[in-house]
Residue frames relative to the residue before (quaternion, step in Angstrom):
aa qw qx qy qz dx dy dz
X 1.0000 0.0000 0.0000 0.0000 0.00 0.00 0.00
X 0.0964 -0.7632 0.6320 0.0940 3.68 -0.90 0.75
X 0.7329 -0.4781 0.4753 0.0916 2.90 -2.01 0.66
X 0.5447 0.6767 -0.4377 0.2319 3.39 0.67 -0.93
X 0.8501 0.1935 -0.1428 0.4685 3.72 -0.77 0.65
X 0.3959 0.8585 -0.1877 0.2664 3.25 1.76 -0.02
X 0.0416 0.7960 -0.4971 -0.3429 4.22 0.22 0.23
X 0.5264 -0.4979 0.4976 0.4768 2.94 -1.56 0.04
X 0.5281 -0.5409 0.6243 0.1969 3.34 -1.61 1.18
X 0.4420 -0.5734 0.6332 0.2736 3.44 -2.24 0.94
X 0.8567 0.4201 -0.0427 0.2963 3.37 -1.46 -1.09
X 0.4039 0.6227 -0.5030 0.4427 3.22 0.90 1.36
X 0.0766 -0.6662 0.7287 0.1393 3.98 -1.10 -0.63
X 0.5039 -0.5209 0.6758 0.1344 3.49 -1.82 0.98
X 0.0084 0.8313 -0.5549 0.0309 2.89 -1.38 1.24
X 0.7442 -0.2950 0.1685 0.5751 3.26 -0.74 0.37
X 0.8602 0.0734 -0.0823 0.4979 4.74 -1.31 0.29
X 0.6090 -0.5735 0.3010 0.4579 3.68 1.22 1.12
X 0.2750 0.4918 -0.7308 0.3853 3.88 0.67 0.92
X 0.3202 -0.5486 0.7635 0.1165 2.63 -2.49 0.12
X 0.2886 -0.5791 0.7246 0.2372 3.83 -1.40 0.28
X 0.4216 -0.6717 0.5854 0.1685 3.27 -1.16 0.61
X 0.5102 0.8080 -0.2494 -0.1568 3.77 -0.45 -0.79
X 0.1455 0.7267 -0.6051 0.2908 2.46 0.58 2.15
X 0.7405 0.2495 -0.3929 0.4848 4.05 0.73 0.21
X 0.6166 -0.4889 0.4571 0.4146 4.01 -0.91 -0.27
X 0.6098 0.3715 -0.5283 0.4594 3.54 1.40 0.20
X 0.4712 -0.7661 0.4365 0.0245 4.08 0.07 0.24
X 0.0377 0.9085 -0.4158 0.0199 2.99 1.70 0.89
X 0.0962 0.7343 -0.6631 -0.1090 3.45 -0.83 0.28
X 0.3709 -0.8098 0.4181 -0.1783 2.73 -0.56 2.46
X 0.3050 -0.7853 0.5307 0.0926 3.85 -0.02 1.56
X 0.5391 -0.4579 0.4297 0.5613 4.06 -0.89 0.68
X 0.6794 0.5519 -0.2795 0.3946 3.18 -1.75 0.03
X 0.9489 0.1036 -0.0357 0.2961 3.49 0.24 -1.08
X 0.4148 -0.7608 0.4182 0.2725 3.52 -0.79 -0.16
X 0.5326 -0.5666 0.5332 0.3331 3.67 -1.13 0.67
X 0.8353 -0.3789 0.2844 0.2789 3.40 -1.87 0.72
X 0.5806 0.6589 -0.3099 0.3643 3.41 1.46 -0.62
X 0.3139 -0.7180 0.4761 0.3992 3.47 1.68 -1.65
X 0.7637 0.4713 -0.1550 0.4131 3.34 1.20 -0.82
X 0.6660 0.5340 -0.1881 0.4857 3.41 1.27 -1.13
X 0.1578 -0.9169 0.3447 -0.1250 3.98 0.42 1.21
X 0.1307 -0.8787 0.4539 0.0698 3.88 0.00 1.11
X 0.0241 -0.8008 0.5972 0.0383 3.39 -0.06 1.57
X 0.8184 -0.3094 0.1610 0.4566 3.45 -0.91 0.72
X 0.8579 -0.2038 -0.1087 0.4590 3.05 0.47 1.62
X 0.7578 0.4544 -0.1130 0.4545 3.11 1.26 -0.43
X 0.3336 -0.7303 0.5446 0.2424 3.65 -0.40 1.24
X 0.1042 -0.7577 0.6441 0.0110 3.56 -1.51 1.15
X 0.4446 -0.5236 0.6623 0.2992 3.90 -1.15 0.69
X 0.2213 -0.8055 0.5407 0.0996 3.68 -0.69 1.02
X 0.5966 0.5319 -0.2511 0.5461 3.36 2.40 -0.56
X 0.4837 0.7579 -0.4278 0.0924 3.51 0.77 -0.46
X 0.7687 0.1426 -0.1249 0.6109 3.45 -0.34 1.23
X 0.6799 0.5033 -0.2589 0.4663 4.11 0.99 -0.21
X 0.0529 -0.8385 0.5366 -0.0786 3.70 0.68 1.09
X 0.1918 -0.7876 0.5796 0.0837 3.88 -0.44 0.91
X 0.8148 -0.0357 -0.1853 0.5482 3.61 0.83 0.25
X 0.0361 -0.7847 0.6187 0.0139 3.56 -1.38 0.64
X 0.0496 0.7697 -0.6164 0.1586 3.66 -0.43 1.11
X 0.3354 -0.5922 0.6720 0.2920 3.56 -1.47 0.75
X 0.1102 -0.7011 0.7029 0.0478 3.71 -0.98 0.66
X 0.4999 -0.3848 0.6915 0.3519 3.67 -1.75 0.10
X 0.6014 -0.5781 0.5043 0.2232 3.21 -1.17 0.78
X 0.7947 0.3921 -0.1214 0.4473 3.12 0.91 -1.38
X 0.4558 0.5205 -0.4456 0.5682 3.50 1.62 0.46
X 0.5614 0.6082 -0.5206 0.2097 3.70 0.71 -0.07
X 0.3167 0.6566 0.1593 -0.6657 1.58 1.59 -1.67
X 0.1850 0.6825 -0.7056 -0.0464 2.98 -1.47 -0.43
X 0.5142 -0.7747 0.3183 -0.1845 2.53 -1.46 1.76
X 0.6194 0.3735 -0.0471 0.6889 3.50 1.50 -1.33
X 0.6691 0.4417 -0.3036 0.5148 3.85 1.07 0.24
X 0.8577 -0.3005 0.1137 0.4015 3.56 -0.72 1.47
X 0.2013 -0.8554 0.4752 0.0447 3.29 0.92 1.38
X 0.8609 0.1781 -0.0679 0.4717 3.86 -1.16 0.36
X 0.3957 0.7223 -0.3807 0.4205 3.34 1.40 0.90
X 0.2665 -0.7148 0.6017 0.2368 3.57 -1.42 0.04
X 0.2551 -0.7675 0.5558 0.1922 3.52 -0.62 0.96
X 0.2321 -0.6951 0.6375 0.2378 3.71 -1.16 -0.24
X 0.1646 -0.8059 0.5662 -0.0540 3.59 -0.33 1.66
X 0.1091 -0.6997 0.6993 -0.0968 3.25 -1.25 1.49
X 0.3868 0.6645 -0.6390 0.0227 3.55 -1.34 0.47
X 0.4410 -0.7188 0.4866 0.2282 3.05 -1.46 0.66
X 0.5284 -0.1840 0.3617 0.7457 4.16 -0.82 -1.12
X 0.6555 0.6666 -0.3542 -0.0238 2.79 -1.83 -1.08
X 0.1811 0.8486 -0.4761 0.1430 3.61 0.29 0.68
X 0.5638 -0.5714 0.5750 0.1580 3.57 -1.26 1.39
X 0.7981 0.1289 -0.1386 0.5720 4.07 0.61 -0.31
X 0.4042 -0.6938 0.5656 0.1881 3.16 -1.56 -0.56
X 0.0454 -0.9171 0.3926 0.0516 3.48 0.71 1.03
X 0.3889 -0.7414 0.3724 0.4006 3.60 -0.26 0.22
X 0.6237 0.5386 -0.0598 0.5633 3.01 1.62 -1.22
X 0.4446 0.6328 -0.5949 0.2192 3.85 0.94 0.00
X 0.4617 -0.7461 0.4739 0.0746 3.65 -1.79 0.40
X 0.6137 0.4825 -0.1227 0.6128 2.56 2.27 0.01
X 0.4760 0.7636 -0.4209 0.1147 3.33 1.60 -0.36
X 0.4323 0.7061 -0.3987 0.3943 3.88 1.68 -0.35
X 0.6751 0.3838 -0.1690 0.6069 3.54 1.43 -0.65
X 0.7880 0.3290 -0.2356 0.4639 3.54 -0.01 -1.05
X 0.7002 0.4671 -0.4008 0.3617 4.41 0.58 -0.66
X 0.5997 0.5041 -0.5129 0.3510 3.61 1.25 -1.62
X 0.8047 -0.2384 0.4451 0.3124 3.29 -2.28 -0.04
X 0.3598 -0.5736 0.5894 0.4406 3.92 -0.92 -0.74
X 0.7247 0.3431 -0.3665 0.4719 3.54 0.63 -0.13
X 0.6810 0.4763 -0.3928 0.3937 3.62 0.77 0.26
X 0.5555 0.6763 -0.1117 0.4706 3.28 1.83 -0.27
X 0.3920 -0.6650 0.5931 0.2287 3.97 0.32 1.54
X 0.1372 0.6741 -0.7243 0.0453 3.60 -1.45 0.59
X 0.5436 -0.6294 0.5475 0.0926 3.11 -1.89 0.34
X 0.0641 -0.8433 0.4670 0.2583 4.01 0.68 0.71
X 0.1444 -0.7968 0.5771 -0.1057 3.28 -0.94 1.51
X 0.0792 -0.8002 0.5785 0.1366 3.89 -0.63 0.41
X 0.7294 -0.4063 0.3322 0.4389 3.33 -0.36 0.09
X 0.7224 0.3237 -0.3292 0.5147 3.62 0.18 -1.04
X 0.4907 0.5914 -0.4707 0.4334 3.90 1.15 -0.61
X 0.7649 0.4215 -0.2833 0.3963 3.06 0.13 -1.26
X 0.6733 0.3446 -0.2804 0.5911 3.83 0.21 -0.96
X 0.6054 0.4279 -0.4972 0.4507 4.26 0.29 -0.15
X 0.7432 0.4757 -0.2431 0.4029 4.40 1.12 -0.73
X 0.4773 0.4218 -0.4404 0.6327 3.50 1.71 -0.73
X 0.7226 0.4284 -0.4521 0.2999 4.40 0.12 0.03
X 0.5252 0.7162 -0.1716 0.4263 3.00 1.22 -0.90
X 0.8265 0.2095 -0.1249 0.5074 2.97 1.47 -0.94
X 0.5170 -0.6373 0.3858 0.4216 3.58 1.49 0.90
X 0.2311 0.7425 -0.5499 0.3048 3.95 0.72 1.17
X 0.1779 -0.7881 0.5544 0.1995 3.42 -0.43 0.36
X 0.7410 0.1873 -0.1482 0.6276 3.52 1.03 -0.25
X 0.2952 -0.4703 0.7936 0.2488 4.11 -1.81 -0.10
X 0.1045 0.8029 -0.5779 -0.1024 2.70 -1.98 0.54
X 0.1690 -0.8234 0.4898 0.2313 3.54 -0.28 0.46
X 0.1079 0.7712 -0.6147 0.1259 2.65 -1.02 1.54
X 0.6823 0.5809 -0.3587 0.2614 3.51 -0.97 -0.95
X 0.6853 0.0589 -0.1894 0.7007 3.57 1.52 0.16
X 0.6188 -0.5715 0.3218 0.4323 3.43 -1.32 -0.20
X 0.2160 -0.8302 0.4575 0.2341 3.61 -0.02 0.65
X 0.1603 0.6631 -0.6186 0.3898 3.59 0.81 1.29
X 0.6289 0.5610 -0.2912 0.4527 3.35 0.50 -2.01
X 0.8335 0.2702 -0.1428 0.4604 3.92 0.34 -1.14
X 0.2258 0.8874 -0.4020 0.0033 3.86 1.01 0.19
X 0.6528 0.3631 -0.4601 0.4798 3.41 1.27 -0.74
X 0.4774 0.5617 -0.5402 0.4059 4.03 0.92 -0.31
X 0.8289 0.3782 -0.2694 0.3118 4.07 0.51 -0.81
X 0.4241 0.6930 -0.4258 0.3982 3.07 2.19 -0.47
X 0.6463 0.6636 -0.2108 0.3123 3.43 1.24 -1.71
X 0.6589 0.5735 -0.1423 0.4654 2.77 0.82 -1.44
X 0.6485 0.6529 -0.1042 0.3773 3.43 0.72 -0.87
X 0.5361 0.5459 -0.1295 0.6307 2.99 1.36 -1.83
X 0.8191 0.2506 -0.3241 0.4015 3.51 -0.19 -1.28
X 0.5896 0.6773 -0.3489 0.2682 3.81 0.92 -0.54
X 0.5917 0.6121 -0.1162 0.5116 3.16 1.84 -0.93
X 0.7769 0.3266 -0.3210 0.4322 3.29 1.31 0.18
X 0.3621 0.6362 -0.3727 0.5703 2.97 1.77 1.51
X 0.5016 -0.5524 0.5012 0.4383 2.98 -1.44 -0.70
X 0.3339 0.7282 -0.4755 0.3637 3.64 1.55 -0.19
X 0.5235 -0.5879 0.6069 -0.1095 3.30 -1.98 0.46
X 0.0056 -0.8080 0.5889 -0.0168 3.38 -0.36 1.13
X 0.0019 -0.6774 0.7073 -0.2020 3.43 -1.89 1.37
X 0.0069 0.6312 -0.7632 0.1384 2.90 -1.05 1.91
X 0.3165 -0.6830 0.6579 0.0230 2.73 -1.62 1.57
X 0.0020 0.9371 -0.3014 0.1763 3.41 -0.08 1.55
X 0.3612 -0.6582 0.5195 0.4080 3.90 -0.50 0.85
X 0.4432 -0.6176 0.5727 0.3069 3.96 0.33 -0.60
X 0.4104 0.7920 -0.3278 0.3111 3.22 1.05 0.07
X 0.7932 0.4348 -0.1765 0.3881 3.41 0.92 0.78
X 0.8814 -0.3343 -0.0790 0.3242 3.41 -1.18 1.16
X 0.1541 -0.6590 0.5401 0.5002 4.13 0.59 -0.23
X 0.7629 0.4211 -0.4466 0.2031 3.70 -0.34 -0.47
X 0.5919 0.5691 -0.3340 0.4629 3.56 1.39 0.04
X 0.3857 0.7237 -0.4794 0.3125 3.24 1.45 -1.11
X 0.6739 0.5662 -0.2468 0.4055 3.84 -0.18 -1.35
X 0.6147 0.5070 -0.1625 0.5820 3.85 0.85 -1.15
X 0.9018 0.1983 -0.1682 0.3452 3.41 -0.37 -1.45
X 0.6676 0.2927 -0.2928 0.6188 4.00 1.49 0.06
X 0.1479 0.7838 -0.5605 0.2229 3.54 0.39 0.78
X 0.7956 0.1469 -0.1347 0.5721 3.34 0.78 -0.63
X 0.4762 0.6440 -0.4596 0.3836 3.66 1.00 0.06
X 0.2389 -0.8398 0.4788 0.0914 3.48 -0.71 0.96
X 0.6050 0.1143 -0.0035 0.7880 3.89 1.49 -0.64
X 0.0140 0.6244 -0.7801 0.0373 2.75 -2.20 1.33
X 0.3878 -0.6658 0.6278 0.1101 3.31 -1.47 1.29
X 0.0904 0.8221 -0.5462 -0.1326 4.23 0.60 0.66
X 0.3587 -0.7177 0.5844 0.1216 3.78 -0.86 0.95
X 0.2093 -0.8564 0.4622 -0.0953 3.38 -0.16 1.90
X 0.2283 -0.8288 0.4700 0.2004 3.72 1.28 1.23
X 0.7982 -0.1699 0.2460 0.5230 3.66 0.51 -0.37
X 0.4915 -0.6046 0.5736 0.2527 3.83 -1.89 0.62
X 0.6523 0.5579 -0.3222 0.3993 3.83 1.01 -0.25
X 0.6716 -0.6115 0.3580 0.2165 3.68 -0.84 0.80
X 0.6042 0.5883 -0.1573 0.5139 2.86 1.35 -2.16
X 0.6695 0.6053 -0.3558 0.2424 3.47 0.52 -1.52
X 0.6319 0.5881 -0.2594 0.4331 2.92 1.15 -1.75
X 0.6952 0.6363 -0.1790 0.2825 3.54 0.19 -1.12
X 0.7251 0.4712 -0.1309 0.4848 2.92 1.27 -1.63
X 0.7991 0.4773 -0.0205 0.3651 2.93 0.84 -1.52
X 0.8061 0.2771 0.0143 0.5227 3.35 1.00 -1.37
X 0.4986 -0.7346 0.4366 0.1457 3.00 1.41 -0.48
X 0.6726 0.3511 -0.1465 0.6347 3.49 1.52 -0.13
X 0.5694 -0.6901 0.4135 0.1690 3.49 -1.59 0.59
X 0.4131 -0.7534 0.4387 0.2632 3.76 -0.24 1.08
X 0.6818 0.5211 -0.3140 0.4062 3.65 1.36 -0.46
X 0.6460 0.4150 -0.3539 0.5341 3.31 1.27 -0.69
X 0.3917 0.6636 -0.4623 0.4387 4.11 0.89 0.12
X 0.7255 0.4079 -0.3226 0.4507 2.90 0.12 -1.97
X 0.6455 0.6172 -0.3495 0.2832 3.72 0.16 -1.96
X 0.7004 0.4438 -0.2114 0.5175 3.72 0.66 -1.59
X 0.5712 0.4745 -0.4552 0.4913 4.22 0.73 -0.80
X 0.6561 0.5750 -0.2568 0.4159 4.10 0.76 -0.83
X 0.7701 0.3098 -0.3005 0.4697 3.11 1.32 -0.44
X 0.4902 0.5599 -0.5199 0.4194 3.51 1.34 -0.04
X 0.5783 0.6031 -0.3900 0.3870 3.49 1.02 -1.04
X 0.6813 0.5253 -0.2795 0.4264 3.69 0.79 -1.13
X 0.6125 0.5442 -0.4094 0.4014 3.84 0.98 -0.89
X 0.4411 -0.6569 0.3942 0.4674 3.44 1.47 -1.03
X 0.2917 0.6663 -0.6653 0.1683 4.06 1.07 0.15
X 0.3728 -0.4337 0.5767 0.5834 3.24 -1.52 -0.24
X 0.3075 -0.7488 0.5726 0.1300 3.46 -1.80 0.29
X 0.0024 0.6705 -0.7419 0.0060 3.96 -0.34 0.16
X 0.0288 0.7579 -0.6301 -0.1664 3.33 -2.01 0.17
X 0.3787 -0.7204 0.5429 0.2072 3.67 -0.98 0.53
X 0.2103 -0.6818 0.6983 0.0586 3.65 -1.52 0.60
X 0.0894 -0.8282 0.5431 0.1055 3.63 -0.72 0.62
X 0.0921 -0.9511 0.2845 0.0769 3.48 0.81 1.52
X 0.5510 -0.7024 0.4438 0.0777 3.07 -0.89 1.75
X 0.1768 -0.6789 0.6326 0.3282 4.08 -0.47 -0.09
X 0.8588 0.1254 -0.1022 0.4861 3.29 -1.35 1.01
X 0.7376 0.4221 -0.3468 0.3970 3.79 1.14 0.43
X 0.8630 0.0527 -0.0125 0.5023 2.86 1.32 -1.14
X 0.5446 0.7130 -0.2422 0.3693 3.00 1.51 -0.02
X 0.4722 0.6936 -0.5265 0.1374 3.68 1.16 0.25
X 0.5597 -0.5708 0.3850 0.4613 3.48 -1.23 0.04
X 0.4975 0.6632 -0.3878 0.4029 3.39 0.31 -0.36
X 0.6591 0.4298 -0.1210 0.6051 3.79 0.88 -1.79
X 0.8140 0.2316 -0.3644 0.3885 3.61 0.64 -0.07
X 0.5170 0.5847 -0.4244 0.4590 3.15 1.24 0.24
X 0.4669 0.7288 -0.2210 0.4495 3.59 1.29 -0.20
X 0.6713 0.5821 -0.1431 0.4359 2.75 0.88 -2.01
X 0.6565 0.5638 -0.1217 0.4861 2.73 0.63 -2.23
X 0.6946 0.4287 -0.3640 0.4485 3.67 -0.11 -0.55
X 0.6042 0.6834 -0.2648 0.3126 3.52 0.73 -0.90
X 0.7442 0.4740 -0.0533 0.4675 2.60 0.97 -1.62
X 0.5864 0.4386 -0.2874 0.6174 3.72 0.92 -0.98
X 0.7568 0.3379 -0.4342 0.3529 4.01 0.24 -0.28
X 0.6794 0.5131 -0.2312 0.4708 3.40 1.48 -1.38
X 0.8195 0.3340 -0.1478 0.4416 3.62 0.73 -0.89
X 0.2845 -0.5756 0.6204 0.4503 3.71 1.20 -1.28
X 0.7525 -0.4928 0.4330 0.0584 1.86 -2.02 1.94
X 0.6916 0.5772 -0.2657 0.3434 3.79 1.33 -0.29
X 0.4220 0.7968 -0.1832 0.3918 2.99 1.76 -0.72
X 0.4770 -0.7319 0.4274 0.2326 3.95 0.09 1.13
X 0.0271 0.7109 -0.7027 -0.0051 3.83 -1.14 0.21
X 0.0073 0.6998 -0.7111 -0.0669 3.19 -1.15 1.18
X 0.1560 -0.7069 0.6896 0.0221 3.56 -1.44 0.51
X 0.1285 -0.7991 0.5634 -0.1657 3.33 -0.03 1.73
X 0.2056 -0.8314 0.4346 0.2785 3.53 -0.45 0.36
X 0.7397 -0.4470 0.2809 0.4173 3.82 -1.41 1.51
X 0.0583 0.7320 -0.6546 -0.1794 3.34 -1.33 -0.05
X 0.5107 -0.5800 0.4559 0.4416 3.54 -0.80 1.45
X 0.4596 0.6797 -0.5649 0.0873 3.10 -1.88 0.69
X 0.7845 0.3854 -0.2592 0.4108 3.33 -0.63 0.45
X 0.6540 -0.1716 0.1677 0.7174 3.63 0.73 -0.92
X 0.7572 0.3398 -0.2337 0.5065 3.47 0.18 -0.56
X 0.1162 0.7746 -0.5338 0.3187 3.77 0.35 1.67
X 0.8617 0.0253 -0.3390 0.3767 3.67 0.66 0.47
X 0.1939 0.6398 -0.6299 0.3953 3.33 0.28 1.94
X 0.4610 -0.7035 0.5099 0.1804 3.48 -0.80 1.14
X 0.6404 -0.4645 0.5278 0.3090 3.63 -1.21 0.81
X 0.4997 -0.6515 0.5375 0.1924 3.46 -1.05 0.81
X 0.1967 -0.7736 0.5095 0.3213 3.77 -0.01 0.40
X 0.5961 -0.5521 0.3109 0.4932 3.82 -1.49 0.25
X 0.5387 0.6470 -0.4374 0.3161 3.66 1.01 -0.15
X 0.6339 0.4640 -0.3145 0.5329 3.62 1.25 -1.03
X 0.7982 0.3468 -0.3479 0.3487 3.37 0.44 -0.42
X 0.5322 0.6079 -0.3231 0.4928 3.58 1.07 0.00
X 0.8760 0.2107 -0.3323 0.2789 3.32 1.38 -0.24
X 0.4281 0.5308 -0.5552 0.4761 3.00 1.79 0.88
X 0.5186 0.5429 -0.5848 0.3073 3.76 0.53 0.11
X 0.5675 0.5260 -0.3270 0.5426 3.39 1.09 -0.90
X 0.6439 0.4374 -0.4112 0.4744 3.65 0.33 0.12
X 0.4878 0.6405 -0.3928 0.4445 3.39 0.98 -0.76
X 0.7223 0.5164 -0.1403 0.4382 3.07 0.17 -2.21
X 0.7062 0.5361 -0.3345 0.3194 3.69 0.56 -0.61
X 0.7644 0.3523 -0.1412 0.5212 3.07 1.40 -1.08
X 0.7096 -0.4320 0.0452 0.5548 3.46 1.59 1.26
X 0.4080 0.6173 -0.5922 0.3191 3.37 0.30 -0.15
X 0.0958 -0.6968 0.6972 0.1385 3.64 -1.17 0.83
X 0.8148 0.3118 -0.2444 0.4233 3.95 0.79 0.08
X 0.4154 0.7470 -0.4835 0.1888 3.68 0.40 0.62
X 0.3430 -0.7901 0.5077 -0.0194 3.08 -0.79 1.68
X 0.0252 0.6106 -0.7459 -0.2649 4.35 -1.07 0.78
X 0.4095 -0.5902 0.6825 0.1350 2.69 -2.11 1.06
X 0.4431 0.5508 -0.6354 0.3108 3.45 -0.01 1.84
X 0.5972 -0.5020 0.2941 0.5522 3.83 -0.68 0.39
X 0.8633 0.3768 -0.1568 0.2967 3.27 0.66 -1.17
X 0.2750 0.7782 -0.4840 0.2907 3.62 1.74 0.05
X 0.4255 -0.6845 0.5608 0.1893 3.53 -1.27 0.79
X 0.7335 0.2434 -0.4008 0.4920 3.55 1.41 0.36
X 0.0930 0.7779 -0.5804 0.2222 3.52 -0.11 1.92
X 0.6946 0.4362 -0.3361 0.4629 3.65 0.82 -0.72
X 0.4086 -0.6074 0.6301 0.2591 3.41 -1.26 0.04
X 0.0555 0.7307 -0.6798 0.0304 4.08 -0.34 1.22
X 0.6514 -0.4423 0.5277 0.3187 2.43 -2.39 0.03
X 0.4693 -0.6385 0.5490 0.2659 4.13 -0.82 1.33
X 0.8180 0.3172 -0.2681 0.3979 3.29 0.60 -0.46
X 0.8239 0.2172 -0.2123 0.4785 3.69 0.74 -0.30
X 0.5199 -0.6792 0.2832 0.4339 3.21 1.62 -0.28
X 0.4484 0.6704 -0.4686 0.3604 3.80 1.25 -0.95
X 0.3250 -0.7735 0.5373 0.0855 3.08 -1.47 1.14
X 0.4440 -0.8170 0.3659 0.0394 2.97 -0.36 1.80
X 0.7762 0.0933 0.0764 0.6188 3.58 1.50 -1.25
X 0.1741 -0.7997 0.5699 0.0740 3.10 -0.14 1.29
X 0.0970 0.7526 -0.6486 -0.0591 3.78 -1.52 0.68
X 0.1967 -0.5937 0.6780 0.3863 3.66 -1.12 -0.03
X 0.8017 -0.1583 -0.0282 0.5757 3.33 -1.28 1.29
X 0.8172 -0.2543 0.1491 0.4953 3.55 -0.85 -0.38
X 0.4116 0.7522 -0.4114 0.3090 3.90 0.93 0.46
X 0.1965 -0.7998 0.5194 0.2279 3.44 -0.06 0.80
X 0.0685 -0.8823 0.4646 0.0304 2.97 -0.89 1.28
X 0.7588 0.0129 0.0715 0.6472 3.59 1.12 -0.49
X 0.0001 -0.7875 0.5891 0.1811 3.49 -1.10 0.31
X 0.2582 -0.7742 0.5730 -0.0751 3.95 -0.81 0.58
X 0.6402 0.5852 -0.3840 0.3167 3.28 1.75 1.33
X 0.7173 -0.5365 0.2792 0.3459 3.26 -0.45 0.78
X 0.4642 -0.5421 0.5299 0.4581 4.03 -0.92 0.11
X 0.4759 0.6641 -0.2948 0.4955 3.59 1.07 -1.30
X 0.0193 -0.7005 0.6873 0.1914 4.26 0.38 -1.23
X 0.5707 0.3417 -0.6441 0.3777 3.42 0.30 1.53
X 0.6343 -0.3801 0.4735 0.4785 3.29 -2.29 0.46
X 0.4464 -0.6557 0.5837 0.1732 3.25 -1.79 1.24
X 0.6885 0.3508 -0.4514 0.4464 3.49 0.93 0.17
X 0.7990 0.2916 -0.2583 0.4580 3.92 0.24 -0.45
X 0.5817 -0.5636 0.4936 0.3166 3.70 1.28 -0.14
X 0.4876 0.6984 -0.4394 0.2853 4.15 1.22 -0.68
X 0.3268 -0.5542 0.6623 0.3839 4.26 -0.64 0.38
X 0.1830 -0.5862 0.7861 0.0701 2.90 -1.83 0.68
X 0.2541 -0.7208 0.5515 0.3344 3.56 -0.50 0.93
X 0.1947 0.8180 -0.5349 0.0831 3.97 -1.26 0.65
X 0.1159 -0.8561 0.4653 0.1926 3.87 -0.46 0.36
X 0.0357 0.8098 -0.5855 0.0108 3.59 -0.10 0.92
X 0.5657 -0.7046 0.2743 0.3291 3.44 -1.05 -0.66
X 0.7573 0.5212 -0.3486 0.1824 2.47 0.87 1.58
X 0.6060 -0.4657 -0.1598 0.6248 3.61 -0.25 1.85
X 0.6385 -0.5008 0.5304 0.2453 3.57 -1.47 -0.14
């Protein structure tokens, strides 16, 4: 792997025969010349850790916001999605792994700098960037940048994120990020381990601090048959979330798509997933969304009176019916939401 075009990377330390320690995820690569940490991307030239993505985006797509998703964030918008390789876990089941496993040198890319990137999400009447399609830990000083220059717009930042990564960087690497979508692979230990390869405790710990920095926050679940999908584990979840985050805090439940290693588990149907949302919702959740066209939890209502506040087909924004005020016009209830306009 070479360097060429490469930045130098933050949040490392020299160690003992020119290794490096990494510590920007909770695995702690210590990273011999020559080679790279678990990520693929993060690279020890003679002594010195380098971003092998910096400025080299491998996919870019305008998306509906609410295809991301995320819901309670500039409704009826267009994001501008960037992501590079590079990925803080190992999912079996990832959907991106054609992008996020190859090498950086085996991997077509697009040179982007920052102002490029935040001059095309305008260009194209985006109200927000996002990094998505890998984990944009793996690439942070590329999203820190990016970020930085985005903030001296009117543009929007959104990292769609496993959560999967150090608390003492947290503060650094979402400084300018305003909304995160964190992808909760599951409520089970084992799961994490087996599957992803990462730790459900150091998730949960790092989702607490985005919550604490103040982004707005929403999370997503990509439900597995017969992996992740007991009741019980979502009734957990669910609790978690309504104590650690509030009962206000979004849930989407989207259903798995075979891929990657994990290619003969059956799609979740909209019935299975409608009724662990309804579990969700039982154990307080007042927003919990199935990502299928036909799921009966697509609109955004009022928790308290029911009136439907945001209409979608499946994740399609279709209408909204909220107030400047961001309460229900019939009972007066806040609806927590960030759009664009002032507070």
């Amino acid at each position: 792997m070479n360097i060429d075009g490469a930045g130098q990377a933050a949040f490392f330390t020299s160690e003992a025969n020119g290794n490096v320690r990494c510590h920007l995820c909770p695995h702690g690569c210590v990273i011999a010349r020559g080679s790279a940490g678990k990520c693929n991307v993060r690279m020890n030239h003679d002594g010195v850790l380098y971003l092998t993505v910096w400025g080299r985006p491998a996919a870019l797509q305008l998306n509906a916001i609410e295809s991301m998703p995320l819901y309670h964030f500039l409704p009826g918008t267009e994001t501008f999605c960037i992501g590079t390789a590079g990925c803080t876990m190992d999912c079996a089941f990832c959907n991106t792994s054609e992008i996020v496993s190859l090498l950086p040198n085996d991997l077509p890319f697009i040179p982007l700098d920052p102002e490029a990137v935040v001059t095309r999400a305008r260009d194209n009447g985006c109200a927000s960037i996002s990094f998505a399609f890998n984990e944009p830990v793996a690439c942070a000083e590329y999203m820190m940048a990016v970020s930085r220059e985005a903030a001296r717009t009117e543009l929007k930042c959104v990292a769609f994120t496993n959560a999967f990564v150090s608390r003492p960087v947290i503060r650094d690497v979402f400084r300018d990020i305003h909304a995160a979508n964190v992808g909760i692979k599951a409520f089970e230990v084992t799961m994490y381990r087996d599957f992803c390869k990462g730790r459900l405790d150091d998730v949960l710990r790092s989702t607490l601090e985005l919550a604490e920095l103040g982004l707005h926050l929403e999370l997503t679940m990509a439900v597995i048959p017969g992996l992740n999908d007991s009741t019980r584990a979502m009734q957990a979840m669910a609790a978690w979330i309504r104590d650690s985050l509030g009962m206000d805090t979004p849930l989407h439940l989207v259903p798995f798509q075979p891929s990657h290693r994990l290619t003969t588990i059956r799609k979740p149907d909209t019935q299975s997933i409608d009724k662990l949302a309804a579990t969700a919702r039982n154990e307080g959740l007042r927003h919990v969304y199935g990502g299928t066209p036909d799921s009966a939890f697509c609109d955004t209502k009022c928790h308290k009176c029911g009136r439907v506040m945001i209409h979608r087909n499946g994740s399609t924004f279709m209408s909204i019916d909220v107030p400047a005020s961001r309460k229900c016009p019939d009972c007066g209830t806040p609806l927590l939401m960030v759009d664009r306009r002032p507070s």
